[in-house]
N, C-alpha and C positions, 0 to 999 in steps of 0.2 A: 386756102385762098386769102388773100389781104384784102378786106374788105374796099381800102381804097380803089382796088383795081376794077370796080365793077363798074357797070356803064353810068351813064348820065340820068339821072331821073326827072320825065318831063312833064311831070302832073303837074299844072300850074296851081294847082290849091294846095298841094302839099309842100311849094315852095312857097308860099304866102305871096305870090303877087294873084295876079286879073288875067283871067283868058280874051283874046283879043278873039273879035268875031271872026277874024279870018281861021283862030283855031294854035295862033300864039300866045304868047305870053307878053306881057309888058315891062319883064327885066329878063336878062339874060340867065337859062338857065345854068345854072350851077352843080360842081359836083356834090352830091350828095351820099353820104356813107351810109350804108343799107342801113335799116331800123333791126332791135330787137323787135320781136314783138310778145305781147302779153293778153293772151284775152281770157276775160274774168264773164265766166258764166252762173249764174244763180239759179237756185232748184228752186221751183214752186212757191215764186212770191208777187202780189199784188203791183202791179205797175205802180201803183197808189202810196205804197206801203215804203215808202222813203222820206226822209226829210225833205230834202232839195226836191220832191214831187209835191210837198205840203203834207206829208201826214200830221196830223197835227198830235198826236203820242210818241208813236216810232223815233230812235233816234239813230243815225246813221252818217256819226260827223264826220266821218273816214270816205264816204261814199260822197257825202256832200263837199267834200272838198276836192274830192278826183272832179266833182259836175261843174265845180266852181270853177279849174281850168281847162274842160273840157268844152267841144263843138256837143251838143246834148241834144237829141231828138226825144222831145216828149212825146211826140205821136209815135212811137216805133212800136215793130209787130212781130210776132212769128208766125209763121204758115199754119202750123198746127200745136194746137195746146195740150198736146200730150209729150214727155220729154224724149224720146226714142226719137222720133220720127223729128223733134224739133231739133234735135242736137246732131243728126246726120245729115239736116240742110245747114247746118252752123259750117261743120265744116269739109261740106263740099260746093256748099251755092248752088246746090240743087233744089227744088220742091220735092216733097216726097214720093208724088207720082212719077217724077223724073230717078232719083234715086232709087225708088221700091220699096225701100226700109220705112213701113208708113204706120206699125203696130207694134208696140214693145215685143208680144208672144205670138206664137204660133195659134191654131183653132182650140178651141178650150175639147177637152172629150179626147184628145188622140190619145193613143197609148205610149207611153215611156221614149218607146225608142223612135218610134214614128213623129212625135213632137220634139223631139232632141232634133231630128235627119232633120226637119222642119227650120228648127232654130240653126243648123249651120249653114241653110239653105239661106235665108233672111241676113246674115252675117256676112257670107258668099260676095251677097249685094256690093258691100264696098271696096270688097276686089277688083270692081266692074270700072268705077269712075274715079276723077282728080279726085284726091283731097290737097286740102291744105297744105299739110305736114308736108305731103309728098311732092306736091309743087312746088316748095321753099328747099324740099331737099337738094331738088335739082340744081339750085343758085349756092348751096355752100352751106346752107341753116343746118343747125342741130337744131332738134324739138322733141319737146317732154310733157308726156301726159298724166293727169292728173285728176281726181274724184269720178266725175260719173261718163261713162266708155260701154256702151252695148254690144261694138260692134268686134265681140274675140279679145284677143290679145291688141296690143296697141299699136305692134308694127303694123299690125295688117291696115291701120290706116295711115299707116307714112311717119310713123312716129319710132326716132332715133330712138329713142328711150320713153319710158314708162312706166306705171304703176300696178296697170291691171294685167293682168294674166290671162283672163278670158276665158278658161279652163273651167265647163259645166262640172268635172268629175271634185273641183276642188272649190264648190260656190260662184263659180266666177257666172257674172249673169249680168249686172248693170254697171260695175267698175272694181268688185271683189275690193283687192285690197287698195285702191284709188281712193275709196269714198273715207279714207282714215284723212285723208289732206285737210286741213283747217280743224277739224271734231280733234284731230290727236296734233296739231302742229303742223309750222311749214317748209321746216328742214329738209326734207326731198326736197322741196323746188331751191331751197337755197344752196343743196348739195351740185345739184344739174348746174345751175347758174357759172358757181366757182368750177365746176371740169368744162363748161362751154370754150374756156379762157378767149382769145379773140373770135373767137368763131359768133357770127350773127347767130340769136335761136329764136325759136317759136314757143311759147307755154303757151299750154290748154290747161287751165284751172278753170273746173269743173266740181265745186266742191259740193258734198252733200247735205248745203246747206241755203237754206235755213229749212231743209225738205225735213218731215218727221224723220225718224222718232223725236220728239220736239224735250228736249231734254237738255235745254241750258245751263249754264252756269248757273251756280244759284245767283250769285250777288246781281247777274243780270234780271233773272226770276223776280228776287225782290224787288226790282225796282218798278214792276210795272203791274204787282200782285194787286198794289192798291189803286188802279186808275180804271179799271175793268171788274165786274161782275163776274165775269167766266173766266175761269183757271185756263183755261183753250186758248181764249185769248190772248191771256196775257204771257201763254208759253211761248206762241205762234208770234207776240214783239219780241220777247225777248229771243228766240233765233232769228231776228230779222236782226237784233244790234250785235248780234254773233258772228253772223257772216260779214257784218261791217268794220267789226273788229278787228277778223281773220285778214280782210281785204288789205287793211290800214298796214296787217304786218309784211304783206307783200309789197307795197310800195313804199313803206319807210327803207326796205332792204334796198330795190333799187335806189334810193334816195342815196342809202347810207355807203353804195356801193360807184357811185358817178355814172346809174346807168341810165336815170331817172331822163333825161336832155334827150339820147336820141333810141330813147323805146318808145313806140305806138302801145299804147294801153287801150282796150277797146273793154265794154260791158256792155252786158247784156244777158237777159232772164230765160231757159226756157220756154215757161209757161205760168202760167198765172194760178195764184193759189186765193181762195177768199175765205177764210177762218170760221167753223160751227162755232156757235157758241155753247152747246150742248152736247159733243163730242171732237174727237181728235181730227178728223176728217174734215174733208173740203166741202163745200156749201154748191147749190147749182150754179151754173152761167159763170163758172170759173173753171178752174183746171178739167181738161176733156169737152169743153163747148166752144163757141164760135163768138161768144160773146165776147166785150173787151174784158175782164175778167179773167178769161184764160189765155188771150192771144197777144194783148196788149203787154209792151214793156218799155222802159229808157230804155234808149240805145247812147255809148257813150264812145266820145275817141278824145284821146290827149296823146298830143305829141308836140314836147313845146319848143316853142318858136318859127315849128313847121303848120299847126293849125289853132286859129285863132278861136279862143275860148268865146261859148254863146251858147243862147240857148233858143234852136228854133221850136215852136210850139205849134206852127201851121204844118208842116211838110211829113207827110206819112213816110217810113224808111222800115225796113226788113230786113230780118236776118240776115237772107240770100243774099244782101250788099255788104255783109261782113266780109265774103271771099273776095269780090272782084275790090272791094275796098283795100285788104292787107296787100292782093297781089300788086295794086300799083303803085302802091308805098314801097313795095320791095324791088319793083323794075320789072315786072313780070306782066301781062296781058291774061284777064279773064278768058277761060275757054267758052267757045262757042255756043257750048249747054246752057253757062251760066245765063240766068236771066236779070240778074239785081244791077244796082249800078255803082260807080263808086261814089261812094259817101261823100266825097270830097269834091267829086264833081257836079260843081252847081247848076251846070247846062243839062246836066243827064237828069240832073234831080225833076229841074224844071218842065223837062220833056216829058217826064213819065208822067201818064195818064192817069194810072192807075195800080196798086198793088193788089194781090193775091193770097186765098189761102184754101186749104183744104183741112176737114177733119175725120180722123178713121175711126175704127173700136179699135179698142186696146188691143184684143187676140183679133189678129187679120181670120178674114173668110176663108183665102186664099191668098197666101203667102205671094203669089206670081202674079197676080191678079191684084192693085191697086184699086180699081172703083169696085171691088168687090166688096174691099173695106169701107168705102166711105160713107161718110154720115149726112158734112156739108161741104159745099164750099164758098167759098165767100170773097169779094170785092170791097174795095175803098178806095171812092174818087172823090178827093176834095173832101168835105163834111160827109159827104154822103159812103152807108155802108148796107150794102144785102147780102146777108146771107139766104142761099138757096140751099133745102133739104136735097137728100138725093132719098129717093124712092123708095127703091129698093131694101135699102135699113133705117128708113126715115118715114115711113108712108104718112105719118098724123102729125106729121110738125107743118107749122107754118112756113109763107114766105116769110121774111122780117126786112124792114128796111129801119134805120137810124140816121139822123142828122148826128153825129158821135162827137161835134163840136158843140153845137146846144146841149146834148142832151148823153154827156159820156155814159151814164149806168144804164143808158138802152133802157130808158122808162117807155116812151111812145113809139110802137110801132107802126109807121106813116105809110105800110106798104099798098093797103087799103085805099089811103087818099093819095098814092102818088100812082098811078099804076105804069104813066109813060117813060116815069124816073126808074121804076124796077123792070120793065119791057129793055129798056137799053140797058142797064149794069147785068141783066142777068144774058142778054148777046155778048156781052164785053165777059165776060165767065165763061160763056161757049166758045167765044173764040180764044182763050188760053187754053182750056183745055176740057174736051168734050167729056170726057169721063167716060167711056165706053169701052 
């Protein structure tokens, strides 16, 4: 298909003029040649833990220079802070209760083959709904996956071509041989690239990094051996300026290839990781909580001369706006499930109320059964954010509520002295979704 020949695209933000209240545009749309697209996902790192966020160690001059012509949501969020369930609302624009895919494994205790039937059952899941890949296919894209992939083999989510295999009898379980992308180089995606030839594509770069085994480059190791007391530490920087590095080689290729003008680069973290400093592992109220810690991350889009480089710092934005976002950069209409909006549209932004989130156990209760799993769920309107325990797997936790603009590391919890502020957010949680 010649990419010329596709229709008109009439996202006024993504043509750089003004929506007119009646629901126009204020210059005449224009044709527009469908985008690549590139979306760069990050394992297990600190919303915090970037330059262009102010880490004041971290260095991430590659990533800070994607923010520096990028539309940049410092408030940005994922639904849940564990990476299964956060990376199959990536790419379907579902919430996890909506997709089902809500716990990396099956119930802990089953036997062999009973937790395997389990695991393809969980898999199954996104047989059921849009993805991405598979939505783009429709329009003509080729698309190629890459690092971390739960869900089987990679067609089975809409993806032309692949890394992972999916195959339990041969390792295959979070991205098998995917999670070599960035750790071993990024010739697969430069390979896909050059066979796409005119054809529009989609990458899912998903690399397994800066996630353990935390095992840097040295020369990166030493540089941050002497700014830190803990070896943990300063492993856990140095795979932060690795995956920045990695990033850096994927966009100089577009640069070096003339593709860099009309690709949509989007970024964005599964989940939040906050560094022991007396082991290799992650610390509380990070990865697996509700806290910003684990849920919070940048969310980033550049596409230039179609969206204009800034950085909002008020406006909360979600995953689930990654899909209906790419869809209508590419000409396409978010489906009916989706709930997010697109990034790019400022009227939608403005209208929402409020975003969402849910968190499960790692092993589901029940596989079929969604609030079987869950732990929390949680709301943010404006500064304000509650999370609500659920019962059932949560009986001794608190209510929590946070001003997360005053007070981002959720020092005071104000649930206590607010109680008509957490009486409404936790209604506005029952009306998305009852959990039952």
């Amino acid at each position: 298909m010649d990419r010329r020949s596709w229709p008109v695209v009439l996202v006024c933000g993504l043509l750089g003029v003004t929506a007119t209240p009646g629901g126009g545009c204020t210059a005449e749309p224009t044709v527009a040649e469908p985008p690549n697209v590139v979306l760069i996902i990050g394992d297990d790192q600190a919303w915090g833990d970037f330059g262009f966020m102010g880490h004041p160690v971290i260095r991430t001059p590659r990533l800070d220079r994607l923010a520096s012509q990028s539309l940049v949501f410092a408030r940005g969020y994922v639904p849940s802070s564990l990476c299964r369930p956060s990376l199959a609302s990536v790419a379907t624009g579902l919430y996890p209760h909506q997709h089902k895919i809500t716990s990396n494994d099956p119930p802990k205790g089953l036997p062999r083959e009973e937790f395997l039937r389990q695991r393809r059952e969980q898999i199954a899941n996104i047989d059921r709904v849009p993805t991405v890949p598979r939505l783009l296919g429709e329009r003509g894209y080729v698309s190629f996956q890459t690092g971390k992939w739960w869900e089987g083999n990679h067609r089975r989510g809409g993806f032309t071509s692949g890394m992972t295999h999916g195959d339990p009898a041969r390792g295959g379980r979070h991205g098998d041989a995917g999670l070599k992308i960035g750790r071993e180089g990024m010739q697969p995606i430069f390979e896909f690239i050059e066979s796409a030839g005119d054809r529009p594509f989609f990458i899912w770069h998903a690399p397994f990094l800066p996630h353990s085994p935390h095992n840097p480059p040295p020369e990166l190791l030493k540089k941050y051996v002497d700014k830190t007391d803990s070896i943990h530490v300063a492993r856990y920087w140095a795979m932060c300026e690795w995956f920045d590095r990695t990033c850096g080689e994927l966009l100089d290729y577009l640069d070096h290839k003339g593709l860099a003008e009309n690709t949509l680069v989007l970024f964005v973290v599964d989940n939040g990781w906050i560094q022991r400093r007396d082991s290799g592992g992650y610390a509380p109220r990070s990865k697996r909580s509700p806290n910003e810690g684990g849920i919070r991350t940048p969310i980033m889009l550049r596409w230039p001369g179609r969206i204009e480089p800034r950085t909002d710092r008020e406006t909360p934005a979600i995953s689930i706006d990654l899909a209906p976002t790419i869809l209508a950069a590419c000409g396409l209409q978010a489906t009916d499930a989706m709930q997010g909006v697109n990034l790019l549209d400022s009227e939608a932004l403005a209208k929402r109320g409020a975003i969402f989130g849910e968190i499960f156990t790692h092993n589901a209760v029940d596989v079929d059964v969604p609030a079987s799993s869950l732990e929390y769920r949680w709301c943010i309107a404006g500064p304000w954010k509650l999370i609500l325990p659920h019962p059932a797997n949560e009986p001794d936790a608190p209510v929590q509520l946070y001003d997360v603009v005053a007070d981002p590391h959720e020092g005071e919890n104000l649930a206590a002295q607010e109680p008509e502020r957490v009486a409404k957010l936790k209604k506005r949680i029952g009306g998305w979704w009852t959990a039952e």
